[in-house]
N, C-alpha and C positions, 0 to 999 in steps of 0.2 A: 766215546759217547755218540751214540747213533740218534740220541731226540735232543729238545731242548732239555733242561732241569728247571722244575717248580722253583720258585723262588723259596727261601726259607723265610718260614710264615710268622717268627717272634724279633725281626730284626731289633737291636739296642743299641742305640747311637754311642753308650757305654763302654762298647767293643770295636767302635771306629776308631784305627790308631790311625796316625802316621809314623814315620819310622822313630824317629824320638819316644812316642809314646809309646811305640809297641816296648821299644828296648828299656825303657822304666817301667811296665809292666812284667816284662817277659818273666820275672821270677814267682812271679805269684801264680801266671797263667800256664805256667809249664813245671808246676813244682812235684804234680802229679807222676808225670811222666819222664823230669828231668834232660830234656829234650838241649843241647847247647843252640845259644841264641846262632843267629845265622850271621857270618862276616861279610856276605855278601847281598848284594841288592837285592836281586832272584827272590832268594831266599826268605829275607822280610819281605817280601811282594807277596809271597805263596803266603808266606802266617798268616800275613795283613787279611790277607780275603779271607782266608778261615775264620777267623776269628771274629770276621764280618760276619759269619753265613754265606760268605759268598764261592757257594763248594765249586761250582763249575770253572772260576776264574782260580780259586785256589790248584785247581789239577793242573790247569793249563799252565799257571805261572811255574808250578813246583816241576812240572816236565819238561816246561822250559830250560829252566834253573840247571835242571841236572842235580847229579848229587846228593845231599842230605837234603835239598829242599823238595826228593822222590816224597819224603816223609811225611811234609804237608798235603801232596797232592794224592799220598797212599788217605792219610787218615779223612782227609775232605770227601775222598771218594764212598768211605766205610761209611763216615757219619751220614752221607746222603741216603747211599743204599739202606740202610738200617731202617732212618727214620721217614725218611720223606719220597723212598721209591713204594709204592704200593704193588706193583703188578712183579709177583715173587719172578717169574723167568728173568727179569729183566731185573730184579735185586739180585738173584745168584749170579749173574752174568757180572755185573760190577764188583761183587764181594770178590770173584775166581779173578775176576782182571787185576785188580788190587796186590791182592796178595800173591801174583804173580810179579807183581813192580817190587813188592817188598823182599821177596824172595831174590831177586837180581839184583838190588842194590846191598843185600847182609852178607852177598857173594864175592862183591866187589868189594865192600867195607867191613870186614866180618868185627869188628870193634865197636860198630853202632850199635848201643844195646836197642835204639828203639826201633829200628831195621828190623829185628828180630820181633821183639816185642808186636810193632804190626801187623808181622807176617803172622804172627801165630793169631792176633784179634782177628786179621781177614779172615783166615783159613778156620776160627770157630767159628765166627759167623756163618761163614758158607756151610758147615757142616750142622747149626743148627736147621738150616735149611733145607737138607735131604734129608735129615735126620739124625740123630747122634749114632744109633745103632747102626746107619750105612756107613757114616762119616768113620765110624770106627774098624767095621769092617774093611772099610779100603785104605786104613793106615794112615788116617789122619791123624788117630791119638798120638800115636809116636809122633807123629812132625810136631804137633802143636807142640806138644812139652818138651821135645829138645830144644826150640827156639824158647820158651819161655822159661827154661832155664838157664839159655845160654846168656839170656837178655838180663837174671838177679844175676850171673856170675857177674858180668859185664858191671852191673850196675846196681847190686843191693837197697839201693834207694831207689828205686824205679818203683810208687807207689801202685799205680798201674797195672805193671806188670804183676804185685803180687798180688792184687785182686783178680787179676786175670786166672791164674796159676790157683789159687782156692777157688776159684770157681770151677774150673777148669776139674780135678779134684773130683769138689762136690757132685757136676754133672757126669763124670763118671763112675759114681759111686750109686749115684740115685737108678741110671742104666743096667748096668750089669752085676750090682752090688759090694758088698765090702770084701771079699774074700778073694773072687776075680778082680774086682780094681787095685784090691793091694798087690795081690800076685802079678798081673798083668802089664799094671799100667803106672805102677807103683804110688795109687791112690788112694790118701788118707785119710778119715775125720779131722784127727787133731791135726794134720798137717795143714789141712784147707783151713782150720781157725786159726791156727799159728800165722798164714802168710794176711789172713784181714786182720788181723790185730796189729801187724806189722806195718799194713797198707794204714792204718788209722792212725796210728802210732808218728810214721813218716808226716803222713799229710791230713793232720786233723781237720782241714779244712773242707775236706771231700766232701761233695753232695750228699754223701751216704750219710751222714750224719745231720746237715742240715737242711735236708728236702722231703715234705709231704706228698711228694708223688708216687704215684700210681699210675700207670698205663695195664689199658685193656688188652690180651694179645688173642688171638685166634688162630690155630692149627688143627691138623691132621690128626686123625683115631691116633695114629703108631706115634704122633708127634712133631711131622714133619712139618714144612712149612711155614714155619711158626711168623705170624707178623702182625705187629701195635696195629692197633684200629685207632688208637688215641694219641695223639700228640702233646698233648696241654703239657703243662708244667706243673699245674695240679691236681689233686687227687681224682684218679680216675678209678671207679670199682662197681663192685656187686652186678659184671654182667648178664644179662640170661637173653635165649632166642625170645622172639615172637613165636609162638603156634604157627604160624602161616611161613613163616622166615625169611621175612623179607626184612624185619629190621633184627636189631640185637640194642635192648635195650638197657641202659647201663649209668651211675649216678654218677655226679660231678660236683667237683670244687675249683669255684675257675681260679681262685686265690693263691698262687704257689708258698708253701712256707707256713700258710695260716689252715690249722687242724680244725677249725671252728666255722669254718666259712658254711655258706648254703649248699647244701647237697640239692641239685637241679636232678631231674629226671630228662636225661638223653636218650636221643636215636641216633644208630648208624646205620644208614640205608645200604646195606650188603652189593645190590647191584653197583649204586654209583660211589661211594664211599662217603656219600655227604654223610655228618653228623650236623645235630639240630635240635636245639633246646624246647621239650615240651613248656618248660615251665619258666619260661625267663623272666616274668614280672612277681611270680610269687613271691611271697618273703617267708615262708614257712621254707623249712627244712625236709626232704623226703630221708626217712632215715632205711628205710625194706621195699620191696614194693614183689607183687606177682602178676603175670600176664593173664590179662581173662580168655579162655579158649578162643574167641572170635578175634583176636590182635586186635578190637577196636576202642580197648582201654586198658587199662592197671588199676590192681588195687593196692593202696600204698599205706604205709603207716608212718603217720607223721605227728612229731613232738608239737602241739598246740596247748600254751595257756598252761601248764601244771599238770600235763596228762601227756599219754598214747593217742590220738583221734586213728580212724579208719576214714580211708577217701577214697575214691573213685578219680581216677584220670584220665580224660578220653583222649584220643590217638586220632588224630593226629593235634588237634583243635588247642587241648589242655586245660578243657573245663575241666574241674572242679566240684567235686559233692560228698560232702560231708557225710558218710554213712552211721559210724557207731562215734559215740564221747561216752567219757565217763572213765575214772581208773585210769589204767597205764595197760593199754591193749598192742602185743606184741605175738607174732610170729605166726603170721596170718598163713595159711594154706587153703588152696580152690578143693571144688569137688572137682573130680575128673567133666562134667559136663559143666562148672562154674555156675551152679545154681546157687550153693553154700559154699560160705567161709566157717573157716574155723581158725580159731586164735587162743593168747594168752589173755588171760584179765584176770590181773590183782589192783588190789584200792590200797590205803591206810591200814584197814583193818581186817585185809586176807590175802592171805600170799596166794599166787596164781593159780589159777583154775581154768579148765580148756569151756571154753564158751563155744558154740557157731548163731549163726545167721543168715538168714539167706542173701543174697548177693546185692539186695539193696538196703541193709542195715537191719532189716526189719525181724520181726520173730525173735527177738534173743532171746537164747536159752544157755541155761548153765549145767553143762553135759556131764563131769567131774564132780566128787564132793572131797576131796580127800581128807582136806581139813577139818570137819564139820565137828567131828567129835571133837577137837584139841580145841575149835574156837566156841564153839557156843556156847562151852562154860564159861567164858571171858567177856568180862565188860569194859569191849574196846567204842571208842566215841568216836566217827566218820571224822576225817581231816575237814573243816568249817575255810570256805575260800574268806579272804578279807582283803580291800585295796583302799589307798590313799595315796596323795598323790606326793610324786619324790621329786627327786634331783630333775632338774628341767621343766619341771613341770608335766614331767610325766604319768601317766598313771601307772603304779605298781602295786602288784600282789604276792600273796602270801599266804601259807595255811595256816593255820590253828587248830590243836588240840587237844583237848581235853581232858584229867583223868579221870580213872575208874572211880566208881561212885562221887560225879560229880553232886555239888552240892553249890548252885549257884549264891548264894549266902553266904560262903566259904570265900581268905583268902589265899589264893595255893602262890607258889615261889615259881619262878616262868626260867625254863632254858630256852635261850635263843639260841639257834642255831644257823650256820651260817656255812651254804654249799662249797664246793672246790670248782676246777675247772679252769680258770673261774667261767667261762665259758661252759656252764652246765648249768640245772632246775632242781629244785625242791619239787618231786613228781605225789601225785595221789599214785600210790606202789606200795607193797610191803617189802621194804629194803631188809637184808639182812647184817648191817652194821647200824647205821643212821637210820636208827627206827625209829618214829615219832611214839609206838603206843610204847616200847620198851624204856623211853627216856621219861615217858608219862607215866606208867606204874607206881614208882614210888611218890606220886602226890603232886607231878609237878603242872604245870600248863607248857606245854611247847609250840613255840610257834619260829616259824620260816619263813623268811620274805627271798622270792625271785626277785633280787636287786637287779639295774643298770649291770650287763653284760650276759643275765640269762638267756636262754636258750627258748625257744618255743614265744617268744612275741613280736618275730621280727626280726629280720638282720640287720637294721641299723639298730635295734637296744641290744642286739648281743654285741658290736663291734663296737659299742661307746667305754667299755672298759677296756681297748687298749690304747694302752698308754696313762691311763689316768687307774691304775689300781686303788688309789688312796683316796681319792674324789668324788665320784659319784657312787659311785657304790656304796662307800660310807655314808656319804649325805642320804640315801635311800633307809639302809640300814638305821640309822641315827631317827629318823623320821617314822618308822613302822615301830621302832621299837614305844615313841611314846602315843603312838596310837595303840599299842598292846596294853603298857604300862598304866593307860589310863580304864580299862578293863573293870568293870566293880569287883572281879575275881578273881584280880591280877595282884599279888604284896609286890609292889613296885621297890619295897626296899632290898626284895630279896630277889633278885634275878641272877644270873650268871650266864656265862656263852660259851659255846662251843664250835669248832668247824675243824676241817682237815683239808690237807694242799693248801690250795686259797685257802679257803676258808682257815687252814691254820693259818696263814701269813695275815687276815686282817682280824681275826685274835689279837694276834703281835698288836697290829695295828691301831686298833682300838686300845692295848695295853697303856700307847702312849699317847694317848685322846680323850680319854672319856674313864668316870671314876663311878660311873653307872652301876657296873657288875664287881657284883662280891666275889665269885670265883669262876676261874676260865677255863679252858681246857684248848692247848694248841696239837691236832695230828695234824703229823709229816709236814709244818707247816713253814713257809718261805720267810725266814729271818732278814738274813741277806741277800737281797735281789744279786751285789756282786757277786758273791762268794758262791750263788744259788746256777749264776749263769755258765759259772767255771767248772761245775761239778757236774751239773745235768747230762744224760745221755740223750738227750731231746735237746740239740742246739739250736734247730727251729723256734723254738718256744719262746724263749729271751730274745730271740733275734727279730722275731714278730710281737712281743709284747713290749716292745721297748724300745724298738725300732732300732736293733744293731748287738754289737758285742761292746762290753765291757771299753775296748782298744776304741768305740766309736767314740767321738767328746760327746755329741747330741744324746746316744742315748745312754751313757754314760752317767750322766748328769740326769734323768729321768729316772734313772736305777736311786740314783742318790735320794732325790725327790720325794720315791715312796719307799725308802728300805725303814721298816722299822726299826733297825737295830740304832738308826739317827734318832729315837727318843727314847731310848730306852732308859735315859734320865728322871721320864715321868712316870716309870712303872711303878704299880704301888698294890696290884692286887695280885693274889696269890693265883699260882697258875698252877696246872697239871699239863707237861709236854710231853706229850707221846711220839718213838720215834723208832725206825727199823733199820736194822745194819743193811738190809737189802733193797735198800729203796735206792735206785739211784736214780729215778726223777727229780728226788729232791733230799738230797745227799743228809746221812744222817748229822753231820757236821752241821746242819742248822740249827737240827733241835740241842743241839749238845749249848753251842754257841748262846742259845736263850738262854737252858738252864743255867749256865755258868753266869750268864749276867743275872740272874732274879737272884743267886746265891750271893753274889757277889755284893748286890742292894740288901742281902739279908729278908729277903721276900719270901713266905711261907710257900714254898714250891716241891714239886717230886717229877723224877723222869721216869716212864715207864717205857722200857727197853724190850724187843723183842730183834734177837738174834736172828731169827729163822724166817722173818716175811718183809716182803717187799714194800711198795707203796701202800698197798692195802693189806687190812689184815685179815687173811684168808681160814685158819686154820681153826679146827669146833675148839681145842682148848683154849687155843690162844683169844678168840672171842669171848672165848666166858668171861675170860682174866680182863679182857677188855672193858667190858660191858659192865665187871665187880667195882674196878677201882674206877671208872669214868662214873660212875653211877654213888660210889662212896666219896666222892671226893665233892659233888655238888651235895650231898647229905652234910658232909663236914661244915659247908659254908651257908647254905639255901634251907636248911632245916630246923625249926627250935628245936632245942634237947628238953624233954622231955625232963 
């Protein structure tokens, strides 16, 4: 080391052992890489500081050491260079020192798989750094993958390593393609997902499954170079240059774990490497954004209130100006001299159509007709906003609307409907599943309330639904629904609900609460918070909505709190579960679990099963089928027979 080293900028007093605690942790913190605890002093002194963040004491102690605790002072040096050297000469220079210490100690100890193992992460890293096409030219591939297969002979459980080893793989597959990489390098598809499945398999507990992060990276035309601009733990994304290029401006979630948090509009100033929040007090969410020619603003689209809004955001300041409302306006593009925008804008009652504007909101026009013929035969009624106040005392809203040939003297039967997410809005949009005029067609009134944890009014009322899935949002829901009910248009005896994800799970919910609704309808919806946490491919989810795993007592006990399947004693109304073999967000084994319980009560029920889609249901037939029986089954219950 010829400078000082940056401190490491997330320290967690979590990860300060002493020797006691290191070695009653050591198996959880090394299960990845199966590393043997160390017998000697040295040795836990080099982890101890790793594991602190403390890279520069972890090299010295592990060189000290000797030995296997090289491996401490190899991987302190990697992680440092990687993450927190900025100036690339001086990261390749550490990576090449590294994996020359790892190299001399798999020399002496040819037995240590993770000897091996490092030298081959050093020497990839370094070669992402001149690039994979030099790296490979000068016979790096071959070294990497004899060490990282000498390291599974050595150690088949080495979870680490097999991620290393599909990666490994995949990035020379992506370089020189499949035919040279198999030939060459003996580099496969199925082999690279063979060794992550293996790596998941060993160590389910891996980041790779329970982290919402993203890091921004910047490199070279050919790909060289490559190095994070971002550090967070949270989601970092959608970057793009300034016109001018001095910043690169880029969105964030400072939240690690939580998929829902505030997306911030960041800078990272190219010369000094500060990053620096434009928008740190907002509480709206930026969900797009593009640079105006002059770098001295953005224009962003951001979810406000039951809609798309279009803003302005000035650079460096972070005012603020509401340019276009109305509808759900997405996917904004500048004129080359940023006089005009041009975007998406669909409402309730028309699916998108390309609108522009000139660059201070003003002039709109609707550029597009495509639809005109297929709607203006159609007697579709605008989504009608409505608020009352909920849970907390907050104020909450919701749409409403109405069907074709209304007849305010009329009383129609109301679908309620009830969003997913649950972190997500009932938007003015024309959805093509959750469509307000398609549920309205046959006679009925629909209406949606943004309960306690939507999206678009705030990010302390999106975050008040974790942990409390059963509570406030209900209480919201519960509360809108007889501000609807009371409606002179509204047959309050005949209502029913619907929702999906969440929204299927407070279905469930409501199943065992409320004798309100004559007939339900649960998709893809959370049964079993346990059983739901155990299945998911999204372990982040449960472990942020509930604050842990299932193994946690605390949120263990919270899972218990709101799992429906704890009343399902009180169920009494006839339900439709709908549910996909390929959903594994939220494992079909839920819905199977409800229907077999309403069976089981003798409860007027039907599953409707779709082999071929995932969480959502994507496919023109399979929608029809959809839309037939969700639409005939509130007829069964919601409609007199004539």
């Amino acid at each position: 080391m010829t400078k000082k080293w940056a401190a490491f900028p997330y320290p967690d007093k979590a990860y300060v052992y002493d020797a006691a605690g290191l070695k009653k942790a050591w198996p959880r913190l090394h299960r990845g890489d199966c590393e043997p605890l160390p017998k000697d002093v040295g040795g836990l002194d080099a982890w101890r500081h790793y594991h602190a963040g403390e890279f520069a004491a972890a090299v010295a102690a592990g060189r000290r050491a000797g030995g296997s605790a090289l491996n401490a002072a190899v991987k302190a040096q990697m992680i440092y260079a990687n993450y927190l050297e900025h100036a690339e000469k001086a990261k390749l220079a550490l990576l090449e020192e590294a994996a020359g210490w790892a190299d001399a100690w798999r020399r002496e100890a040819p037995k240590d798989a993770n000897a091996h193992y490092l030298h081959a992460y050093a020497l990839g890293r370094y070669s992402q750094g001149i690039s994979i096409a030099k790296a490979l030219a000068q016979g790096y591939g071959g070294r990497i993958k004899e060490a990282l297969t000498t390291a599974l002979k050595l150690e088949p459980k080495h979870a680490d390593a097999h991620i290393a080893y599909g990666s490994y793989q995949a990035e020379i597959i992506e370089k020189v393609g499949s035919l040279v990489g198999g030939m060459t390098y003996g580099a496969k598809k199925d082999s690279a997902l063979e060794h992550f499945q293996k790596a998941l398999k060993i160590n389910p507990d891996s980041a790779i499954a329970k982290s919402t992060n993203n890091d921004v990276f910047v490199m070279g035309p050919d790909g060289s170079a490559r190095q994070a601009i971002t550090t967070s733990a949270g989601n970092d994304n959608t970057p793009q240059y300034a016109p001018d290029g001095r910043f690169i401006g880029y969105l964030a979630m400072a939240t690690p774990g939580f998929e829902a948090d505030r997306q911030q509009l960041m800078l990272y100033e190219r010369a000094s490497g500060r990053r620096t929040s434009v928008t740190p007090k907002w509480e709206l969410s930026i969900s797009d954004f593009r640079w105006l020619p002059d770098s001295r603003g953005v224009i962003a689209e951001v979810e406000e209130r039951g809609g798309h809004a279009i803003y302005r955001i000035d650079i460096p300041s972070g005012r603020t100006t509401r340019l276009v409302s109305g509808g759900t306006n997405t996917g904004v593009q500048l004129s080359q001299r940023g006089e005009e925008m041009t975007f998406l804008r669909s409402t309730a009652t028309r699916p998108a159509e390309v609108f522009t504007a000139t660059i201070d909101g003003k002039n709109l026009r609707q550029i597009t007709h495509v639809n005109d013929s297929r709607f203006d035969a159609l007697d579709l009624l605008a989504a009608e906003n409505f608020g009352f106040v909920g849970a907390q005392g907050d104020s909450v809203f919701g749409w409403l609307v109405k069907p074709p040939a209304f007849d305010p003297a009329k009383k129609y039967p109301l679908i309620y409907l009830v969003h997913g997410g649950p972190q997500g809005a009932w938007l003015d949009q024309w959805h093509g599943r959750w469509n307000y005029a398609v549920f309205a067609s046959r006679g009925y009134v629909v209406a949606a309330v943004n309960f306690h944890g939507s999206t678009g009014y705030g990010q302390p009322f999106t975050n008040s639904i974790s942990r409390n899935w059963g509570s406030l949002p209900y209480e919201d829901l519960m509360k809108g629904l007889e501000v609807v009910a009371r409606l002179p248009f509204v047959d309050s005896t005949r209502m029913g609900a619907a929702g999906g994800s969440y929204g299927g799970y407070m279905v469930y919910w409501m199943a065992g609460h409320t004798t309100r609704f004559k007939a339900l309808i649960a998709h893809d919806g959370i049964f079993n918070p346990l059983s739901m946490a155990g299945t998911t491919e999204e372990l982040w989810f449960p472990l942020w909505e509930f604050g842990g795993s299932p193994l946690t007592p605390s949120a263990r006990a919270i899972m218990e709190k709101w799992s429906p399947a704890n009343y399902v004693g009180n169920w009494s109304t006839p339900m439709l579960v709908v549910h996909s073999q390929n959903d594994f967000r939220v494992d079909v084994s839920e819905g199977l679990q409800a229907f077999t319980a309403l069976r089981l009560k003798g409860i007027p029920a039907k599953f409707l099963y779709f082999p071929d889609e995932g969480h959502f249901v994507t496919r023109p037939r399979n929608r029809r089928i959809w839309w037939g029986t969700t639409l005939d089954w509130f007829d069964q219950y919601l409609r007199p027979r004539n």
